[in-house]
N, C-alpha and C positions, 0 to 999 in steps of 0.2 A: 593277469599279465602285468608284466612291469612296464610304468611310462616312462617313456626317455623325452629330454627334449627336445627341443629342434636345433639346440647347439650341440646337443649329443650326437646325435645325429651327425648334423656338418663334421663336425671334429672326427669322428670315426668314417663316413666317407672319402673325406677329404681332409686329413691328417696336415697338422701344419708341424713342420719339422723333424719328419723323418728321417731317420738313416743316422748314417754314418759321420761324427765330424771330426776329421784325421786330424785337427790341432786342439783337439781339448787336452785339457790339464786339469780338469775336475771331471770325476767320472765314478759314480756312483751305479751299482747291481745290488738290486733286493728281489727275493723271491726265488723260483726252481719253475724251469716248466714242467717237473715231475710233480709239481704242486697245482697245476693250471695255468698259474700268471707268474710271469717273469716281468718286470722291467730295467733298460740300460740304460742310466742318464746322463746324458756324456755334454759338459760346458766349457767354451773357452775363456778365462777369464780375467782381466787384465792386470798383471802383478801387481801395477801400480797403486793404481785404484780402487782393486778388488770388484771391479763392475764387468757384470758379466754378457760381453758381448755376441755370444752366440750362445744354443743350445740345441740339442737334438737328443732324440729318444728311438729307441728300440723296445719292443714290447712283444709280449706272447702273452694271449689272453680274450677277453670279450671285448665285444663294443666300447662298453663306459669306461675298460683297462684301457684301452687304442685312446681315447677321447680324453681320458683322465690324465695322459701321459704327455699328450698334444698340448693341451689347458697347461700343464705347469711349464714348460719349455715358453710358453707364450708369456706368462706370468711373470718368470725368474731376469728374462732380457734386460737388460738396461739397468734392474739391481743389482746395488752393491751386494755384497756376500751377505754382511750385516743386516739388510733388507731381506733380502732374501730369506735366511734364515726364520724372520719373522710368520713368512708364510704358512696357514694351516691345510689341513685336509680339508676344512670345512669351506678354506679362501678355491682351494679346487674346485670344490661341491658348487660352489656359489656360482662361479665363474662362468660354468657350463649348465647354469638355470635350474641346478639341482639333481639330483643322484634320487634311485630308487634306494628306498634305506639297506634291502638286501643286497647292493652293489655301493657299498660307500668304502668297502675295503680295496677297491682301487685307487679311490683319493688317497686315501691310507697308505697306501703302496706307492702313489708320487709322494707325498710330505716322507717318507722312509727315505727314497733315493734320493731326498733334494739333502737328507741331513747328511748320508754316506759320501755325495759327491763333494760336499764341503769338505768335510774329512778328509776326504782324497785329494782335493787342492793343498789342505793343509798339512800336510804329511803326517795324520794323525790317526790314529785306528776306530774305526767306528762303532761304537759302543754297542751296536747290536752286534757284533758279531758272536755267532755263540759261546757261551765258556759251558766249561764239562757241568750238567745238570739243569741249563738254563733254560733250554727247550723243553716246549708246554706241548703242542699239539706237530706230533710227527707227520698225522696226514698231511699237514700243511706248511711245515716248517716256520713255524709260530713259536716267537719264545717271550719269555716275562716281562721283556723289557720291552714289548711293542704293545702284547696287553697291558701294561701299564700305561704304555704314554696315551694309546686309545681311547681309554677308561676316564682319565683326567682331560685331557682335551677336549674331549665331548659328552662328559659327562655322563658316562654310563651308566646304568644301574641294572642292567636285567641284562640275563647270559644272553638271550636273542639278539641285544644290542652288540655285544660284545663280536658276537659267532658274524653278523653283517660288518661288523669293521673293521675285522680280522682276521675272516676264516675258521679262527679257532674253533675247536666243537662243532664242526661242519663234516665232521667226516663219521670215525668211528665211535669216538664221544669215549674212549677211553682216558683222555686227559681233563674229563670233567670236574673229579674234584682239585687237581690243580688249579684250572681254572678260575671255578668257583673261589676258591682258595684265595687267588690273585683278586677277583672285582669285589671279593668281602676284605679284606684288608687294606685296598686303596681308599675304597669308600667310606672304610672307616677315618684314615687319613683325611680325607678331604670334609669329611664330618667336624675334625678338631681341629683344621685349620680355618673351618667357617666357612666352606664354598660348596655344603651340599647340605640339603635339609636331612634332619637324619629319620623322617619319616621314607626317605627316598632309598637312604642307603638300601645294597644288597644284604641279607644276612643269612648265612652258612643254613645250608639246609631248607630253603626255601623252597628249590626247585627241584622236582623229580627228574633225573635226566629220561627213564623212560618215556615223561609224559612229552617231551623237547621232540623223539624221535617221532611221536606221533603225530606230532603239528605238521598238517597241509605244507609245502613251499609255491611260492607262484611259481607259476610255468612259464619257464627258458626261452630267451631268444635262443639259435641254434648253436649248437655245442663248440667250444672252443678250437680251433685246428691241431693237428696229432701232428707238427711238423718241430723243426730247431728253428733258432734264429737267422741260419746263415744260409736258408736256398735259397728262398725266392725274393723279387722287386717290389716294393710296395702298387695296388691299385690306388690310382688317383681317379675316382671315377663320381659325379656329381646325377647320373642317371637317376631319373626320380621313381618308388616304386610304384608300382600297378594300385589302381586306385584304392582304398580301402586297407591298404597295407600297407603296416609300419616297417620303415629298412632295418629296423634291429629289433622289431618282434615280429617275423613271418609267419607265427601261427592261428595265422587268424582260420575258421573255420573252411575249407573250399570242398567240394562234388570232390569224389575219389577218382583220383586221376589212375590209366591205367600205364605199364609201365614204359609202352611206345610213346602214349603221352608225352608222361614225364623225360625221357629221352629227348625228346622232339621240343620241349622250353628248355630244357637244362643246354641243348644247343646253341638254340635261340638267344638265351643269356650270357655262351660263352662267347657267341660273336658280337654280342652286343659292345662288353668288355675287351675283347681283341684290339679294337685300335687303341687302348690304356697300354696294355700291355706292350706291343710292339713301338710304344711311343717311346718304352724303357727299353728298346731290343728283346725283347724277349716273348713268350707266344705260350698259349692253353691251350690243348686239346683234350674231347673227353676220352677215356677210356674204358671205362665202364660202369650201371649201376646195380648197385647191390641194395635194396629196399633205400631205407633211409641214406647209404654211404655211395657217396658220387667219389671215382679213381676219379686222376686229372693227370696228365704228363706236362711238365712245364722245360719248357728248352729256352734256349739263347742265354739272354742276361738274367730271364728269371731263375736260373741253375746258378748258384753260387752268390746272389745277393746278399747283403745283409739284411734286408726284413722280411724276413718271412711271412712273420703274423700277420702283419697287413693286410699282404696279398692275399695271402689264403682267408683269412679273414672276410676279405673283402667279396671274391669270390663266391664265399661260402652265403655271405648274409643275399648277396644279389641272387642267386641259384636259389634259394629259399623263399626269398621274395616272390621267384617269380613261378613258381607253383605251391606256393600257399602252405607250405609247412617246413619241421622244422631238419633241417640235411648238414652230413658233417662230410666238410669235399677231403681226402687222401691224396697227397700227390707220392707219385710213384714213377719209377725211376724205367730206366729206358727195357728194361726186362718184364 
């Protein structure tokens, strides 16, 4: 199981700067929710100055995405652009007492957006944006120019590290010799610029990709939400979980609940969270469950929000909490 910390944690239950902010002028998107994780970073920032006095984020993704996307908005405030820019994935990482290595590709994903929304203040085009053949890994919308800057920044050396800070090779692995391709020739760069030992470098052909597909993964906090960005209200909910159990890894071992049980806490949990919800206008109720997949109908201001993730998010990890394993909630619509 992956350890998160306890600002991981905070930061994903309780998100600092959420939503929407209708007067930014720097506004950065990287990622696809057809890919898992999306994030929206949207800063207001003062012409003059260049210092950027507000920030807020939208996100679709996991825990440490929601958490990772919080941290940098927190980070960025009160820096100049120029400041700003300085900022690593690893100043993320840090920030929030450290990342699970196989989830450092959402720090990854705020230092992206923080370079794109600069861009975007500066009427400039953002150098990730695809050009025809640049895209590396389709499952994830991974191109060469992010495995490059990953590789270098944190000094990579092994696909494993590559595929945790970037996705890449995380899916079907047929962009593996690109890949591969990509961290044996940075590495060799960074070899004859003098800032990598070259016992460390990668070298072509080192790695089986069949033997990569066989390696174990830890086991998942619970599965990302199937929703867009634009239903539902974020939960702002600080409720602690049931003892023994982490809020963003509920699988911990429990007695096999039977499916009244389960019915009967998944309840229990959504009136727990009701007064969060209706505090934003807005209301849960269950619908049905299907083994591991909880329907949910959300009405009022939770129909047409701008955070989706959040909420479901939010939701999903407290529902999971509170019968001991790992559930993906569907919200569904009035039919």
């Amino acid at each position: 199981m992956w350890d998160y910390s306890e600002k991981v944690q905070e930061y994903f239950f309780n998100p600092k700067n959420a939503g929407v902010l209708a007067e930014a002028n720097a506004v950065g998107e990287v990622g696809a929710i057809s890919c898992g994780d999306a994030l929206k970073l949207m800063m207001k920032v003062d012409p003059v100055t260049n210092v950027i006095l507000e920030a807020k984020f939208q996100t679709f993704g996991c825990g440490s995405a929601i958490a990772s996307s919080s941290a940098l908005t927190e980070l960025v405030i009160g820096k100049t652009i120029e400041e700003a820019l300085k900022l690593t994935n690893q100043d993320i990482a840090d920030f929030l007492g450290g990342l699970p290595p196989e989830k450092m590709h959402c720090s990854v994903m705020g230092y992206e957006a923080l370079q794109a929304a600069v861009a975007n203040f500066r009427g400039e085009t953002w150098t990730d944006d695809h050009e025809e053949g640049a895209l590396i890994c389709k499952c994830f919308g991974v191109d060469e120019g992010m495995v490059e800057r990953a590789v270098r920044m944190n000094n990579l050396t092994t696909i494993e590290q590559v595929t945790a800070y970037t996705k890449a090779g995380g899916g079907c692995l047929t962009c593996f010799d690109a890949l591969e391709g990509v961290l044996a020739k940075v590495n060799a760069e960074m070899v004859a610029e003098g800032v990598l030992d070259p016992a460390k470098a990668y070298k072509l052909g080192s790695v089986d990709p069949l033997a990569l597909k066989k390696k174990p993964t830890p086991k998942a906090a619970a599965p990302a939400p199937v929703v867009s960005l634009g239903e539902i209200a974020p939960v702002r909910t600080s409720h602690p979980a049931p003892a023994g159990v982490s809020p963003l890894d509920p699988a911990t071992p429990t007695p096999a609940l039977t499916n009244l049980q389960k019915i009967r806490l998944i309840e229990q949990a959504i009136e727990e969270l009701r007064p969060n919800l209706r505090a934003d206008n807005g209301d849960c109720e269950l619908v049905d469950v299907d083994g591991s997949t909880v329907y949910v109908r959300l009405s009022g201001a939770c129909v047409g929000c701008q955070m989706a993730s959040v909420t479901v998010s939010g939701i999903q990890q407290r529902l999971a909490a509170k019968i001991g394993s790992p559930i993906r909630v569907v919200p569904v619509g009035k039919n």
